[in-house]
C-alpha positions as CSV (number, residue, x, y, z in Angstrom):
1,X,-36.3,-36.6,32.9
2,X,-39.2,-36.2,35.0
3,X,-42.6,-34.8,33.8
4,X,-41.9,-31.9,36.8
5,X,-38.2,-31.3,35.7
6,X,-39.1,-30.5,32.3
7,X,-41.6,-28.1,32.8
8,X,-39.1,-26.2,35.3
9,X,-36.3,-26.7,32.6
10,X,-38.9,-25.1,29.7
11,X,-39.4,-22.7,32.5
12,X,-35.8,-21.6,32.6
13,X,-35.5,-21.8,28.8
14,X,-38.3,-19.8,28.3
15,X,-36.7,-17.0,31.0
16,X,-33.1,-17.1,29.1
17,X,-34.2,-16.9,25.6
18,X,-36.5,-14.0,25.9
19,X,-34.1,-11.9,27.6
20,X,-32.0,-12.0,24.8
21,X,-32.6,-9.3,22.3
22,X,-30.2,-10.3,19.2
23,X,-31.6,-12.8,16.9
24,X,-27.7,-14.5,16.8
25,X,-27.9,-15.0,20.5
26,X,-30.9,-16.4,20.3
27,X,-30.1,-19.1,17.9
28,X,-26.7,-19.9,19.5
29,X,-28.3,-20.3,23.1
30,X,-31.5,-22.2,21.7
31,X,-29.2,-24.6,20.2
32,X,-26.6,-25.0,23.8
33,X,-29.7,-25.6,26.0
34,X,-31.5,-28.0,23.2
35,X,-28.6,-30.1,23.2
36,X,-27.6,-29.9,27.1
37,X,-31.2,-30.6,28.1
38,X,-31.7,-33.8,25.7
39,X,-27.5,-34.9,25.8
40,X,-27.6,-35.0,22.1
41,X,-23.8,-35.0,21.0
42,X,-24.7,-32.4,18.0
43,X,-27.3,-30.2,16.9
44,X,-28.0,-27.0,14.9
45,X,-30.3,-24.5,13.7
46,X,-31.4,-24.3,10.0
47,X,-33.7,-21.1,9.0
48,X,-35.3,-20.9,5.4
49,X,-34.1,-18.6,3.7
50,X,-35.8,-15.5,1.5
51,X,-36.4,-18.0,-1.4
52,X,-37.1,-21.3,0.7
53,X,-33.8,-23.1,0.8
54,X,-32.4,-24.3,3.9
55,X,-29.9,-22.1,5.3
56,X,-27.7,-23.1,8.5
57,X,-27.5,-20.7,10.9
58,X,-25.4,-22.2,13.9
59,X,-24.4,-25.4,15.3
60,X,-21.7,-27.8,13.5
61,X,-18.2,-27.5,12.7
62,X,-17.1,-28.0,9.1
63,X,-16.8,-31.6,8.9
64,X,-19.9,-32.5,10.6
65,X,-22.6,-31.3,8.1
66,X,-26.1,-31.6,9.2
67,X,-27.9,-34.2,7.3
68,X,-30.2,-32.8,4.3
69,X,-32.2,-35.9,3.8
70,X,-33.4,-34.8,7.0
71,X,-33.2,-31.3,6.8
72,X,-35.3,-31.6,3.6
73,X,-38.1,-34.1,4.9
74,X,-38.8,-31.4,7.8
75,X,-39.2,-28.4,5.5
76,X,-41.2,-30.0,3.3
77,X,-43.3,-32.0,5.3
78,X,-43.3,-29.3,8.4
79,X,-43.4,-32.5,10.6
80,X,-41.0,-33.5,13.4
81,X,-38.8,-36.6,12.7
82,X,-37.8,-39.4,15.8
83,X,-35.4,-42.0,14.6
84,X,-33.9,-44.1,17.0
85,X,-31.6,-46.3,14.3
86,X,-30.3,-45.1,11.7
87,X,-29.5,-48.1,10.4
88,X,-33.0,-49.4,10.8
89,X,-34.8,-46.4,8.9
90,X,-36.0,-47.3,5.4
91,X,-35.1,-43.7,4.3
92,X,-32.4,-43.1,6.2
93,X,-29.9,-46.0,6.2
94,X,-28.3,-45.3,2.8
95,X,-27.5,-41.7,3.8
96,X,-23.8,-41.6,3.5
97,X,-23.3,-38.6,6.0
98,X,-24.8,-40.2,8.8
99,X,-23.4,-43.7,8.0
100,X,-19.9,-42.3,8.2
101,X,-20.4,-40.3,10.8
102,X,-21.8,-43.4,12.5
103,X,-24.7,-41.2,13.5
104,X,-28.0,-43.5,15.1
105,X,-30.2,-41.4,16.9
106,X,-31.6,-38.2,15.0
107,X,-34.4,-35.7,16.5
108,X,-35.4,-32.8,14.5
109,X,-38.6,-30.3,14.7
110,X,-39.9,-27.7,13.0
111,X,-39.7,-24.4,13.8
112,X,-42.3,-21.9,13.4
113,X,-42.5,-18.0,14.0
114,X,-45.4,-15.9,13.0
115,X,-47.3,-19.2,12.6
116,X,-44.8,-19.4,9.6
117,X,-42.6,-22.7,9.2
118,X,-39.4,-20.5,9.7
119,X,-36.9,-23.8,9.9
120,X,-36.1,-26.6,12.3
121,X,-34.2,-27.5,15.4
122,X,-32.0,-31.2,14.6
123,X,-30.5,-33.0,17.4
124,X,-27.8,-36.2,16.4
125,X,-26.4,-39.2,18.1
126,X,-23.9,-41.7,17.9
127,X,-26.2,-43.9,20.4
128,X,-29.4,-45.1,19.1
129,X,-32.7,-45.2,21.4
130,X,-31.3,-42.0,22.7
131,X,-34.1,-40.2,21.9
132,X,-37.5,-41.2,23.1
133,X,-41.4,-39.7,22.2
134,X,-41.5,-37.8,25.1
135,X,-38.0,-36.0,24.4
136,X,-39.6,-35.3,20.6
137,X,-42.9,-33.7,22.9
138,X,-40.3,-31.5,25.2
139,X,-37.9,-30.3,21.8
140,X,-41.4,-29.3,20.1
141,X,-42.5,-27.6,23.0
142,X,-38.9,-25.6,23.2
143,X,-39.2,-25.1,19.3
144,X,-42.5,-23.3,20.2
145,X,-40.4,-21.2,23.1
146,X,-38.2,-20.3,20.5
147,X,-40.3,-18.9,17.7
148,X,-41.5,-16.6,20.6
149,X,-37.8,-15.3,21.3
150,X,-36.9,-14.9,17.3
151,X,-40.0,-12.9,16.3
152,X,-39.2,-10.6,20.3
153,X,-35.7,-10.6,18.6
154,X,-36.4,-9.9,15.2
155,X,-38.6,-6.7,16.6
156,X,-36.3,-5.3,18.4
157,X,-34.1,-5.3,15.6
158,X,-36.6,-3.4,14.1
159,X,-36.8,-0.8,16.4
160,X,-33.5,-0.4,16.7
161,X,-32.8,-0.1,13.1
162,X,-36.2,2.4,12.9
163,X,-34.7,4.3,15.9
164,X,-31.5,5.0,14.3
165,X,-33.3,6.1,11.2
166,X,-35.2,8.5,13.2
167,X,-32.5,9.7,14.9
168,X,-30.7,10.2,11.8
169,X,-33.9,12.5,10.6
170,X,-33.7,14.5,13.9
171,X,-30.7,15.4,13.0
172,X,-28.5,13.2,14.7
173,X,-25.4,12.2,12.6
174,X,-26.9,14.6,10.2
175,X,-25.4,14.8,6.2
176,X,-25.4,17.8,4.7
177,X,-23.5,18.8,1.4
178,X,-22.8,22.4,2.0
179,X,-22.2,24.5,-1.5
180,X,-24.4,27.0,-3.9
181,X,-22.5,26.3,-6.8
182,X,-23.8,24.8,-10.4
183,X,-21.6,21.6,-10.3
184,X,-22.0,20.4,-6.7
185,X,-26.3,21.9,-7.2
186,X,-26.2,19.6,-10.2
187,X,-24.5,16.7,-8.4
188,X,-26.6,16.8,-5.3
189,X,-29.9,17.0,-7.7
190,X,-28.8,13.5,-9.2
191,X,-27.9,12.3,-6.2
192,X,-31.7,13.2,-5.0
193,X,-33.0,11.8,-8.2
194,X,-30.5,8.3,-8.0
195,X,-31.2,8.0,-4.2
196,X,-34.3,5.7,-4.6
197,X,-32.3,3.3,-7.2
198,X,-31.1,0.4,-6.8
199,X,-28.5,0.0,-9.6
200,X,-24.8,0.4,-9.3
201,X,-23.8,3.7,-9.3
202,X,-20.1,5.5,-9.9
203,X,-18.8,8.7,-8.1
204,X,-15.6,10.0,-9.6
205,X,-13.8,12.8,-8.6
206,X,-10.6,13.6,-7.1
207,X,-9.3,12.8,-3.4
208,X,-11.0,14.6,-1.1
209,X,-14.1,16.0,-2.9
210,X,-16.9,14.1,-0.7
211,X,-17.3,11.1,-2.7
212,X,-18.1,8.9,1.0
213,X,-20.0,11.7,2.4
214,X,-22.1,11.8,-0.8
215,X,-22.7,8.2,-1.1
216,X,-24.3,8.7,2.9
217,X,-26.1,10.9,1.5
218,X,-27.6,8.6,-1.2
219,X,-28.2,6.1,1.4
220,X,-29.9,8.1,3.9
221,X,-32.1,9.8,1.1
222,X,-33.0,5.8,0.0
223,X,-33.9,4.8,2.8
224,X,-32.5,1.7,2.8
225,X,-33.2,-0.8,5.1
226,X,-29.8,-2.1,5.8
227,X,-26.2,-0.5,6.9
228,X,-24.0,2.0,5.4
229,X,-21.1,-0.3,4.8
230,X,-17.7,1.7,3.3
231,X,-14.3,-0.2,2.2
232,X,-11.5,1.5,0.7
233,X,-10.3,-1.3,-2.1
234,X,-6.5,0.4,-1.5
235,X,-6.5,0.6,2.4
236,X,-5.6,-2.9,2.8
237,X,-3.6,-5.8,1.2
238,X,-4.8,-7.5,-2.3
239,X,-4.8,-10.6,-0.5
240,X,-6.9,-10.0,2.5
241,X,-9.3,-7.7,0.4
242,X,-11.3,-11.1,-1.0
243,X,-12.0,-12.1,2.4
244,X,-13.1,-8.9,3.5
245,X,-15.6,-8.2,0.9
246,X,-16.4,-12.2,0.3
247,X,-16.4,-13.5,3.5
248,X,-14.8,-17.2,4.4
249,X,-16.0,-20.4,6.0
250,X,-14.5,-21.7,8.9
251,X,-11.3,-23.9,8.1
252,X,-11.1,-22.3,4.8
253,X,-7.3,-20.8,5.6
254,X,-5.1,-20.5,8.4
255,X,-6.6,-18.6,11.2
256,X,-10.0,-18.8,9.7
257,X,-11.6,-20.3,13.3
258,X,-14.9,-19.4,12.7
259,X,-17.4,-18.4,9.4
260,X,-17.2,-14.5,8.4
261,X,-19.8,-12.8,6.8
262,X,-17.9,-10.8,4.2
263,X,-19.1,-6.6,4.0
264,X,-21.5,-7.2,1.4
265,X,-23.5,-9.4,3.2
266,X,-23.2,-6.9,5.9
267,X,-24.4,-4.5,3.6
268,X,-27.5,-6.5,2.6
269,X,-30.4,-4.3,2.0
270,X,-28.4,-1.6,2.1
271,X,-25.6,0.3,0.2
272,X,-21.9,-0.9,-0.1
273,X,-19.9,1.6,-1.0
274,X,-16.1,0.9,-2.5
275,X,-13.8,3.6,-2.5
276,X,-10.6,3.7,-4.8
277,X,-12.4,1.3,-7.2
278,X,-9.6,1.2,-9.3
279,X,-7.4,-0.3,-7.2
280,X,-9.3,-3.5,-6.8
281,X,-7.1,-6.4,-8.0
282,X,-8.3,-7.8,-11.6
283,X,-9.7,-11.3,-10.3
284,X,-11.3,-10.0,-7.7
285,X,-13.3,-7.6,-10.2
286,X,-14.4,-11.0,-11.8
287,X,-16.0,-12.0,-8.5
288,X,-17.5,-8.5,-7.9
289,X,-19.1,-8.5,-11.7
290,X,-20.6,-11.8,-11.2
291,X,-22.1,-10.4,-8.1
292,X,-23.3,-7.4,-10.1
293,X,-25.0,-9.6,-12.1
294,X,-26.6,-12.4,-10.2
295,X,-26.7,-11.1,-6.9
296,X,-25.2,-14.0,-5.5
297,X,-21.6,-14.7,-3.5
298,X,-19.7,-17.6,-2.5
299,X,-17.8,-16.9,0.8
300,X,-14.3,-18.2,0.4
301,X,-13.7,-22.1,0.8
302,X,-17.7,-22.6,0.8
303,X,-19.5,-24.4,-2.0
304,X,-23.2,-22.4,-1.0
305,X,-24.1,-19.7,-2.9
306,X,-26.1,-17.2,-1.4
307,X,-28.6,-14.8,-2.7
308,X,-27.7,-11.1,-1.4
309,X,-29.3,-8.1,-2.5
310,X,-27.0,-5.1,-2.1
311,X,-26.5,-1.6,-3.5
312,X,-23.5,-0.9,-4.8
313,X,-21.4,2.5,-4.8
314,X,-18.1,2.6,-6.1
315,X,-15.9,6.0,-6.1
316,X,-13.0,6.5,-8.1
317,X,-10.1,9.6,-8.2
318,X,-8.5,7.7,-11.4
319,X,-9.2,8.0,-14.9
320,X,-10.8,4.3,-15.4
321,X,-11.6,4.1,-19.1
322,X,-7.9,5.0,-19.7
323,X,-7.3,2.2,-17.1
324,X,-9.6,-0.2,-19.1
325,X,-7.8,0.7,-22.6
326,X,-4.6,-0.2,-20.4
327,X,-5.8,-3.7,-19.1
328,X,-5.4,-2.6,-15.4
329,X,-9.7,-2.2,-15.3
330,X,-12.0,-4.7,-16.6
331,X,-14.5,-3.1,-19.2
332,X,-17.6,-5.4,-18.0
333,X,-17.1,-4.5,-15.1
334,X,-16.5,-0.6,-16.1
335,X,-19.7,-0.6,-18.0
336,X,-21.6,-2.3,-15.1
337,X,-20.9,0.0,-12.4
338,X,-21.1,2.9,-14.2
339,X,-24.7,2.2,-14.9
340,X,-25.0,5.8,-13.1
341,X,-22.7,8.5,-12.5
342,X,-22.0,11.6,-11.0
343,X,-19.0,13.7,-11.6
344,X,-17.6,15.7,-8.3
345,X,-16.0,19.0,-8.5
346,X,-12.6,19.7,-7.1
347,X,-12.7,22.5,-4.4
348,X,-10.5,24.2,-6.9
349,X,-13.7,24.3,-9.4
350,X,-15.9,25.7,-7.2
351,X,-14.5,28.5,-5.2
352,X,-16.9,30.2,-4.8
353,X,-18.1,27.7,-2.3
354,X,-15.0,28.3,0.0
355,X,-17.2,31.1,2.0
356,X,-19.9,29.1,2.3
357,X,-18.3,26.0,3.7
358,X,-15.4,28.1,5.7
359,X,-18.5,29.1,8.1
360,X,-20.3,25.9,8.3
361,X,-17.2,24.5,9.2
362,X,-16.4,26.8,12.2
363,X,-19.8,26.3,13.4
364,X,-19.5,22.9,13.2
365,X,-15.9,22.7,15.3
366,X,-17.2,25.1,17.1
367,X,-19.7,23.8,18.9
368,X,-17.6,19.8,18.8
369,X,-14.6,21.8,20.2
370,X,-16.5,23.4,23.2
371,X,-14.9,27.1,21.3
372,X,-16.6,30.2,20.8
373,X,-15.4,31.1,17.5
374,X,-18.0,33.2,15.6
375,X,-16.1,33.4,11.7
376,X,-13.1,34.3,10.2
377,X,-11.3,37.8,9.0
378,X,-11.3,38.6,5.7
379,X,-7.7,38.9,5.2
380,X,-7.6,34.8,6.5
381,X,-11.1,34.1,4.1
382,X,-9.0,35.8,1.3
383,X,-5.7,33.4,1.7
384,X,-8.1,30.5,1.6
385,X,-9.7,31.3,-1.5
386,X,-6.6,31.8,-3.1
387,X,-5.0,28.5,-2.0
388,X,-5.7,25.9,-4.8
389,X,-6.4,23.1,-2.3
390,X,-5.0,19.8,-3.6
391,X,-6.9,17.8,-0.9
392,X,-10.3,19.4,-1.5
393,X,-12.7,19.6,0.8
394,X,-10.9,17.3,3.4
395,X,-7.8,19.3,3.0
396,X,-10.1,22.2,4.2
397,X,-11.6,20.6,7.1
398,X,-8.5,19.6,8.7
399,X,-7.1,23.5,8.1
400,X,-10.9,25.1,9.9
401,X,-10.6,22.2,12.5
402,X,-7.1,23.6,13.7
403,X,-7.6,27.2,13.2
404,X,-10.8,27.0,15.5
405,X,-8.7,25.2,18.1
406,X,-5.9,27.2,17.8
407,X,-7.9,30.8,17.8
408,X,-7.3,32.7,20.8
409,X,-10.4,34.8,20.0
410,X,-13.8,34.9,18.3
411,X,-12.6,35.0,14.9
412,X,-10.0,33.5,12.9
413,X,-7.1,35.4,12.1
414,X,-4.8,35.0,8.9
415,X,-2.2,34.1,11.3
416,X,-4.3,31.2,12.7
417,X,-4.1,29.3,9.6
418,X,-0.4,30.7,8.7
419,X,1.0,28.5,11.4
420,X,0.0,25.5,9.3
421,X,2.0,26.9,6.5
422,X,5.2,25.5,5.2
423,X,8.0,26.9,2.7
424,X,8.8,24.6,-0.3
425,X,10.0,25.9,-3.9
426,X,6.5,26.5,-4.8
427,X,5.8,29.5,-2.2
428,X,4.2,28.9,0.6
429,X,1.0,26.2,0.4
430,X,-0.6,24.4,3.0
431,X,0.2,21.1,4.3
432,X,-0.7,18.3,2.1
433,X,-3.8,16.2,3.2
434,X,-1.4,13.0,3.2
435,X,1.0,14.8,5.8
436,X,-1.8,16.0,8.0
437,X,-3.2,12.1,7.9
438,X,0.2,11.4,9.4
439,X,0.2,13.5,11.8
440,X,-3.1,12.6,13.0
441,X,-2.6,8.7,13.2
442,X,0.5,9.5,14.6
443,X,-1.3,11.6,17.6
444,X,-3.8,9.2,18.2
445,X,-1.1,5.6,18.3
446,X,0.8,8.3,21.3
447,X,-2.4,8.7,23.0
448,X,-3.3,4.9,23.3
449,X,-0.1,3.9,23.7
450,X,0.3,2.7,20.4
451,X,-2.5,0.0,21.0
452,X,-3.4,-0.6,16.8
453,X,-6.2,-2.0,17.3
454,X,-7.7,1.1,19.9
455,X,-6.7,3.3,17.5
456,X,-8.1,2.0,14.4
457,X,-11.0,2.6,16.3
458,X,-11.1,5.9,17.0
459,X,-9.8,6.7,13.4
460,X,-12.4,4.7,12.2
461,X,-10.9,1.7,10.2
462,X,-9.8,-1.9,10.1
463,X,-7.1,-3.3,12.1
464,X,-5.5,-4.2,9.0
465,X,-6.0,-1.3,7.5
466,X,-3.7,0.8,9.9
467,X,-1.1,-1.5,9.5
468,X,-1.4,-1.4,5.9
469,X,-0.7,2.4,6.1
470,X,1.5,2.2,8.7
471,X,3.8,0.1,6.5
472,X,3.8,2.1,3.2
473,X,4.4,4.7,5.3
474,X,7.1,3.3,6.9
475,X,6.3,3.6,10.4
């Protein structure tokens, strides 16, 4: 390659990677153009990670491991390495991996961002002298290209992350938990006070009481770096759950094609939160108490252990300690995410709440549902305080969400939330929150035409997770 064709092809690099805007992208198309300009047959890039260690980002299949010797005398040394035999390298040609590989040529330099040796770019060959000094000058040159794009990257991460945390104090996506009386007070007060911890931390309480809503709430008042990241332990099947929380490395199981981060690395910096605690199977609680109390994971059919720091908040409707006195819980692990608790009240225990969150509701449909509902009659705010409300709070959102479509004027009547009234040998009682679920994913499937995966989006879950339902359901 010409003197003149390498400065136009550093040109075009330099125009490509610093368009890009995710930090991913930037490593995946750094890495194609690396090895496309210099006809290396491999490559990858390896960051350091938070302690040091060498951690590969993107590049090689599972078989084709980049080699550490190299890896290691880069990160160490922060100097480029240009080895045109393998065979002929004094420290190189007893290095089993490239031997067998029958790797010759090897280019690797290090990368820097912030002036900080951040990792390295490695380029392989099976033909020696592929690599000459001027293609070492051209890859350190690129390397310096790229630090550029990661640390552009890296900022607009930033911003994006600092823009939706502003947004989220504007009031966008706001959380509120609506109620005057002592037990949700208390429990929003430890909430406040547990916010800024990072230790696990147990919300019991029964179905529908705001357990999810109350853990956003923890995690917007911490403000945590990372994501919100929620997984229901019973939504989906025992044996996909590992996988989902763990993550897997490519070719560790059928139909694994690629490596998955697993949700608590998704939640790193941030707050995990596990609903139905109690329903995670029994080896997969060892796994989640060694990562209670190391901080570290091993994604499925991967040998690396990885260093992730992530709050944990698991919510429960079950009685666990009678579950751990049964076997079915493990105590450890009882005892270690249980560290802090709150307690939250059924709707049932706080009545007196019912008013209170009757019209915050109506406001809040009514403005989503383009009504002009202003309240509710008394005779209609009286049935609702009498009803005991076995779905809680989410029982009671669902009833206000169809009473403010269905109203024909500005308030609600009793016979607005009579229609969603059945007969059974108890009286008459509203719909239970598990038929109205039913209803609604049965809606939603009609309006996309029964796509899954479309409408596990718009409900808000996994893939997997509507089917899951769909089969104990027996749809």
């Amino acid at each position: 390659m010409s003197q003149n064709s390498k400065i136009q092809v550093l040109a075009e690099i330099s125009r490509r990677v610093n368009s890009i805007r995710s930090f991913r992208e930037v490593l995946m198309e750094s890495l194609r153009l690396s090895v496309e300009a210099l006809k290396a047959e491999r490559g990858a890039v390896i960051l350091r990670g938070e302690e040091g260690e060498a951690e590969y980002k993107v590049g090689f299949g599972e078989e084709e491991a980049p080699s550490l010797n190299v890896i290691n005398r880069v990160l160490s040394t922060a100097s480029p390495i240009l080895t045109h035999d393998v065979r002929a390298d004094g420290e190189l040609s007893e290095s089993k991996s490239l031997l067998v590989r029958g790797i010759r040529s090897i280019l690797a330099v290090p990368l820097f961002v912030r002036e900080n040796l951040a990792g390295l770019i490695y380029l392989e060959s099976g033909t020696k002298n592929l690599f000459v000094a001027e293609d070492l000058e051209f890859l350190r040159a690129f390397a310096n290209i790229i630090g550029v794009a990661l640390e552009n990257a890296e900022y607009f991460e930033d911003l994006e992350r600092e823009n939706r945390r502003l947004r989220d104090q504007l009031g966008e996506g706001d959380i509120k938990i609506i109620g005057r009386s002592p037990l949700i007070k208390r429990a929003v007060e430890l909430a406040d006070l547990y916010a800024s911890s990072r230790a696990p931390l147990l919300l019991t309480g029964p179905s529908g009481s705001g357990k999810e809503l109350l853990a956003r709430y923890i995690h917007r008042r911490g403000n945590y770096v990372g994501r919100f990241v929620p997984q229901n332990c019973g939504a989906i099947p025992p044996e996909l759950l590992e996988s989902e929380l763990f993550g897997y490395k490519k070719g560790a199981f059928t139909g694994a094609t690629a490596d998955k981060k697993g949700l608590i690395e998704e939640a790193k910096d941030g707050v995990l939160f596990l609903d139905e605690i109690g329903e995670l199977p029994l080896p997969l609680q060892v796994k989640l108490l060694r990562f209670l109390q190391d901080g570290e994971i091993r994604r499925i059919g991967d040998n690396r252990v990885r260093k992730i720091r992530t709050r944990v908040i698991a919510a429960t409707n079950r009685d666990l300690e009678k579950m751990v006195k049964e076997g079915k819980f493990r105590e450890d692990l009882y005892y270690r995410i249980s560290v802090l608790r709150i307690d939250l009240p059924s709707l049932a225990d706080r009545k007196e709440d019912i008013p209170i969150l009757t019209n915050y509701l109506i406001k809040k449909f009514s403005r989503s549902e383009n009504k002009k509902v202003r309240g509710i009659e008394r005779e209609a705010l009286d049935r609702l305080i009498e009803y005991d409300w076995p779905g809680n709070v989410r029982q009671l959102e669902n009833v206000i969400l169809r009473a403010v479509i269905s109203a024909s004027g500005e308030y609600i009547k009793a016979e607005d939330i009579r229609f969603f009234m059945e007969t059974g040998s108890g009286g008459r009682r509203l719909k239970t929150l598990e038929d109205l679920e039913k209803e609604y994913v049965r809606k939603v499937l009609k309006l996309v035409g029964g796509n899954k995966t479309k409408a596990a989006e718009i409900l808000g879950i996994t893939t997997r997770g509507l089917q899951y339902k769909l089969k104990r359901w027996g749809f």
